[in-house]
C-alpha positions as CSV (number, residue, x, y, z in Angstrom):
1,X,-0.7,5.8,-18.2
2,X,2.6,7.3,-16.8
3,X,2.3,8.1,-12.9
4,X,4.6,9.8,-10.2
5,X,5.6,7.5,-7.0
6,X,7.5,8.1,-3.6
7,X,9.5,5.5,-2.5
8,X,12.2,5.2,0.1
9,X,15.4,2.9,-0.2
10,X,15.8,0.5,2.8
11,X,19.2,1.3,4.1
12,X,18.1,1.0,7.6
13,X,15.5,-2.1,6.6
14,X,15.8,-4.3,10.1
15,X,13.6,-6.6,11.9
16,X,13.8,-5.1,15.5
17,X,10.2,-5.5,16.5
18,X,7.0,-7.4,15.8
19,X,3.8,-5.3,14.8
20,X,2.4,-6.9,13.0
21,X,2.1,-11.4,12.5
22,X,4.6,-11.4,10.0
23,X,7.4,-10.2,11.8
24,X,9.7,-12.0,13.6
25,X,12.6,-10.2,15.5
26,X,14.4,-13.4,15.5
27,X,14.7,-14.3,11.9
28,X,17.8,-13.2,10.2
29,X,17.2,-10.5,7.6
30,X,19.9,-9.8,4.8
31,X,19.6,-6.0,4.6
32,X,22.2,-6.3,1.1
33,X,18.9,-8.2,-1.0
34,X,16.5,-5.7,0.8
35,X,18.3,-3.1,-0.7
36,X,18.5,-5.4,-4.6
37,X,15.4,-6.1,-4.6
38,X,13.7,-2.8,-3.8
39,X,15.9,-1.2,-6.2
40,X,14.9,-3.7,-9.0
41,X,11.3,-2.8,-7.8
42,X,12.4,1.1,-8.3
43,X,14.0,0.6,-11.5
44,X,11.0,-1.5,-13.0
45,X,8.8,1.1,-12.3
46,X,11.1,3.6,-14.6
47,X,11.1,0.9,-16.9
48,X,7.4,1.0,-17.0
49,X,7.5,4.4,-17.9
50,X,7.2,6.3,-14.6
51,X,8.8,8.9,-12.6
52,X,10.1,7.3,-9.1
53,X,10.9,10.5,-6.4
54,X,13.1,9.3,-3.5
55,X,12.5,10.2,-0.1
56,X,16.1,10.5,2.1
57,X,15.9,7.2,4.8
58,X,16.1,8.1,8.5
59,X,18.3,6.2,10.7
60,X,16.6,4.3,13.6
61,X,13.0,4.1,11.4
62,X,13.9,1.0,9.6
63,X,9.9,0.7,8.1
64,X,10.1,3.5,6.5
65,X,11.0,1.7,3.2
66,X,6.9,1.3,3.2
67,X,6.3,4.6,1.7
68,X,2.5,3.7,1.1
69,X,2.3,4.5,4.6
70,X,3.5,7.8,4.6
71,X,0.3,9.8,3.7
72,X,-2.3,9.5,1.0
73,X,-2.1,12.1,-2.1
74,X,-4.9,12.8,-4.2
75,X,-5.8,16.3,-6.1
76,X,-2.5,17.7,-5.0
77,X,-3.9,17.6,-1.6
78,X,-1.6,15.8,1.0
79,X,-3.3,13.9,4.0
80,X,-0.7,13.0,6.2
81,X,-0.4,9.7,8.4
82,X,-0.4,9.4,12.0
83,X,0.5,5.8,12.9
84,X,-0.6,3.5,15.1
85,X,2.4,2.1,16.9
86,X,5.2,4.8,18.6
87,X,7.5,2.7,16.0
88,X,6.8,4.1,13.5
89,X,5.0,7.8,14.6
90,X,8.2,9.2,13.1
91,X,7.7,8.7,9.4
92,X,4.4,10.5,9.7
93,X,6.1,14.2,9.7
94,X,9.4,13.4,7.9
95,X,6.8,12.6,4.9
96,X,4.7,15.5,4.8
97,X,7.1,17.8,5.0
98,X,8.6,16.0,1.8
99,X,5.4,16.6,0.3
100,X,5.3,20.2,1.2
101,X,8.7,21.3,0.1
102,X,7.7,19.1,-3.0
103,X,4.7,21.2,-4.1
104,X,1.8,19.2,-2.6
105,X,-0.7,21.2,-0.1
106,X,0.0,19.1,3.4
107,X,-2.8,18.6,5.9
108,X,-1.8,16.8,9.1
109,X,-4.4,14.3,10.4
110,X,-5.8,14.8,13.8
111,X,-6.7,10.6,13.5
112,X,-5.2,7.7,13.3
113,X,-4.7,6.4,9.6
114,X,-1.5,4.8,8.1
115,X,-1.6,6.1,4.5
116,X,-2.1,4.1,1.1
117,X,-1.6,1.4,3.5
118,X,-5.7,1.6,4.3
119,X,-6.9,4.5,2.1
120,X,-7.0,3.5,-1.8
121,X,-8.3,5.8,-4.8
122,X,-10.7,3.4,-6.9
123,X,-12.4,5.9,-9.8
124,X,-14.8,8.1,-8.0
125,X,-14.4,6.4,-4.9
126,X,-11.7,6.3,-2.2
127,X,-11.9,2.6,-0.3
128,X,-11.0,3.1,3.3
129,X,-10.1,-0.1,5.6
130,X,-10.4,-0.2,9.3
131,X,-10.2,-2.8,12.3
132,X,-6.5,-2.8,12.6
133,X,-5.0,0.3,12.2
134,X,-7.1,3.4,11.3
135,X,-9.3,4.3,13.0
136,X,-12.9,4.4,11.7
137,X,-12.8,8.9,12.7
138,X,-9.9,9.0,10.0
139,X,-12.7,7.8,7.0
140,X,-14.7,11.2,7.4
141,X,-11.6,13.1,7.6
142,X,-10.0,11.9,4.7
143,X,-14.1,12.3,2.9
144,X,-13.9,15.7,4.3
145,X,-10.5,16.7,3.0
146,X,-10.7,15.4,-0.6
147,X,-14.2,15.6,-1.4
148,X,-14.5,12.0,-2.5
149,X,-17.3,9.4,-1.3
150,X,-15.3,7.3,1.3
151,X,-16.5,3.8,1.5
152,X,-15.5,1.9,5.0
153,X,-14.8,-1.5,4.5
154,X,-13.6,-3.7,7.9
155,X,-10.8,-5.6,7.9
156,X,-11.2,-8.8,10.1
157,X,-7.9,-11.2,9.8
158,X,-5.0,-9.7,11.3
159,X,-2.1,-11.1,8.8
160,X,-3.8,-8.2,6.5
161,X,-3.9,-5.4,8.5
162,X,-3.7,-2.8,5.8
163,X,-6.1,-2.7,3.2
164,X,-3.6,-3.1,0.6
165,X,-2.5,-6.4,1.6
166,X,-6.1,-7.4,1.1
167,X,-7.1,-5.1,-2.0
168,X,-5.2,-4.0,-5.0
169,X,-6.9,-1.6,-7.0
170,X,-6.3,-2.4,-10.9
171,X,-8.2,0.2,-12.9
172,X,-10.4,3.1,-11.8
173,X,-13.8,0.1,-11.9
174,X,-11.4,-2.4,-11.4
175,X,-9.8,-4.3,-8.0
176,X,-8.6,-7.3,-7.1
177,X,-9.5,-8.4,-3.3
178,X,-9.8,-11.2,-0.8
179,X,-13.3,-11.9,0.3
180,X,-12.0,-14.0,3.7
181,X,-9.9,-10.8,4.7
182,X,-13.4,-8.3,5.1
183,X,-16.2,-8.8,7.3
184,X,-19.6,-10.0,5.9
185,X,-20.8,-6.4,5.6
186,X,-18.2,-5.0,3.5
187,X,-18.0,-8.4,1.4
188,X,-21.6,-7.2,0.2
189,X,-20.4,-3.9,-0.2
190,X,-17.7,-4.6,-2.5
191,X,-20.0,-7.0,-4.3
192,X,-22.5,-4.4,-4.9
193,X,-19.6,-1.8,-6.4
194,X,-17.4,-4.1,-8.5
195,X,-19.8,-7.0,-9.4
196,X,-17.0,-8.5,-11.9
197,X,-14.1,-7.8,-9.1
198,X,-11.4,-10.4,-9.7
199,X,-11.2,-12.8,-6.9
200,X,-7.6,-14.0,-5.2
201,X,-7.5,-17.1,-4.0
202,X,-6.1,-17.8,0.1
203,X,-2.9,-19.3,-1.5
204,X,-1.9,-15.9,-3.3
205,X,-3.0,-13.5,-0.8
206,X,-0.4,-15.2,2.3
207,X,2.5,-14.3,-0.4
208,X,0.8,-10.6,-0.2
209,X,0.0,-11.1,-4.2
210,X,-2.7,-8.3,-3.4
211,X,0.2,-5.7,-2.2
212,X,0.2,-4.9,-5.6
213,X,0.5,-1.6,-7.9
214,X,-1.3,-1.2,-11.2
215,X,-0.8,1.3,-13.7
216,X,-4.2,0.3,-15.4
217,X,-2.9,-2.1,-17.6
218,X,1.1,-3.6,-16.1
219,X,0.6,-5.2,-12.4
220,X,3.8,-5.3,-10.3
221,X,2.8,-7.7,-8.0
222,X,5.2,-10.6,-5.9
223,X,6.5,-13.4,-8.0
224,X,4.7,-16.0,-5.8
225,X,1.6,-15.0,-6.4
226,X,1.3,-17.3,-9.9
227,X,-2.5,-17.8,-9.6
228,X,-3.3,-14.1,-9.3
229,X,-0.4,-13.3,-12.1
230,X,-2.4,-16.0,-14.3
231,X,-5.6,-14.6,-13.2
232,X,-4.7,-11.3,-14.2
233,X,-3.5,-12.0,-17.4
234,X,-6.9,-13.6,-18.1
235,X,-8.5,-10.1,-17.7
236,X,-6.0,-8.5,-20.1
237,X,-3.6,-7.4,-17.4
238,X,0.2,-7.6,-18.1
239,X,1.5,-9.1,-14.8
240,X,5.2,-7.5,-13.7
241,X,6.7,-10.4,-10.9
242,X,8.9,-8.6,-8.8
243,X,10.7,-10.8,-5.7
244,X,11.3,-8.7,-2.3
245,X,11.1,-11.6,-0.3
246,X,13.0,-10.2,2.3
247,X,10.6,-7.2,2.8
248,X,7.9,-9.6,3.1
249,X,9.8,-10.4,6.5
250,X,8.3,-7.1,7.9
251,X,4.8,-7.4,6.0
252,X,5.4,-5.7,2.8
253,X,5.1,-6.0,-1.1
254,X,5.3,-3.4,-3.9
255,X,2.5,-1.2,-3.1
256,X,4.2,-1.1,0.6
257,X,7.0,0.2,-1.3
258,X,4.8,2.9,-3.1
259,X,3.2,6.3,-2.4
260,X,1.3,7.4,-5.4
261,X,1.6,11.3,-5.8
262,X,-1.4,12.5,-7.2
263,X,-1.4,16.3,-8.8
């Protein structure tokens, strides 16, 4: 199934402050391969068959690459982020108003909630992680404002503190998560809603193999995450490595890299 994604190209990509534990102000970053490999991540997708829109980087926001981020887009409807950290509370309104003058009905959020980064469409359900970043208020917003069933699910180690570095959603009944990264509550949760869930192991989800974006059938997902690629060919998934290695130096994968836009 084709699908339409935002993404942003990293020409301001840096390292210039620690948010979250995976970066590291100190370590160098080569902003030349954080440009290659996001643009072979853009040009896979096309080669996968979908549309890739580009929104226009913004000097002195150098996360803004992690378009997932930016706002959540289902129906049409446009529910924008407000972020956590005064880093990033920038990207918040240069997205929506992309959105807007890109036909999609903008609602600005009144709480805390980073995007596709912790609100995920899963079939007739919209997954919604907390303890790091959004705030719990942000769950009945979002419930409110698209009409969905939200389901809360709390996040409990802080090296994945989006639920998309803990979660990947492969097929509308479908996902792919970490039981270490949830607390007990929500492990019984998602064992209750997706009894034959594919499980990653530790060893896959501390490359970010789980910050990963399915199409239903192809899986871009990192290239060290070979047990979850084998896994998901095992369950008739076509696994799609992609490397952005040096992204991972800020805490992101491919779905970081990906706002779905939902009409």
């Amino acid at each position: 199934m084709s699908r339409r994604y935002l993404m942003c190209r990293p020409t301001f990509f840096a390292v210039d402050y620690a948010i979250n534990p995976w970066m590291d102000p100190s370590a160098p970053v080569d902003a030349d391969l954080a440009v290659a490999q996001w643009t072979h991540l853009r040009d896979t997708y096309r080669e996968l068959g979908h549309t890739v829109d580009e929104i226009e980087p913004i000097p002195g926001l150098p996360d803004m690459v992690f378009a997932a981020n930016g706002a959540t887009v289902v129906d049409g409807i446009a529910y924008g982020a407000q972020f956590a950290f005064p880093e990033r509370a920038a990207e918040g309104p240069a997205y929506l108003d992309w959105l807007a003058a890109h036909g999609f009905t903008p609602h600005a959020a009144k709480e805390i909630n980073e995007g596709e980064g912790d609100i995920l469409l899963a079939g007739r359900f919209v997954l919604a992680g907390t303890g790091f970043r959004t705030a719990h208020d942000a769950h009945a917003e979002a419930q409110e404002l698209f009409g969905r069933p939200v389901v809360t699910l709390q996040l409990v180690d802080p090296r994945f503190y989006h639920l998309d570095t803990a979660l990947t959603v492969l097929a509308e009944n479908q996902i792919a998560y970490l039981p270490e990264a949830f607390s007990e509550g929500s492990r019984r949760v998602l064992a209750r809603l997706f009894p034959d869930a594919l499980l990653a192991s530790a060893e896959d989800a501390a490359v970010l193999g789980l910050n990963a974006v399915s199409d239903g059938r192809h899986v871009v997902l990192p290239t060290q995450a070979v047990g979850l690629a084998s896994q998901l060919a095992g369950r008739g998934f076509q696994p799609v490595p992609v490397d952005l290695s040096e992204l991972l130096k800020a805490g992101g994968g491919p779905k970081c890299c990906t706002l779905e836009l939902r009409s």
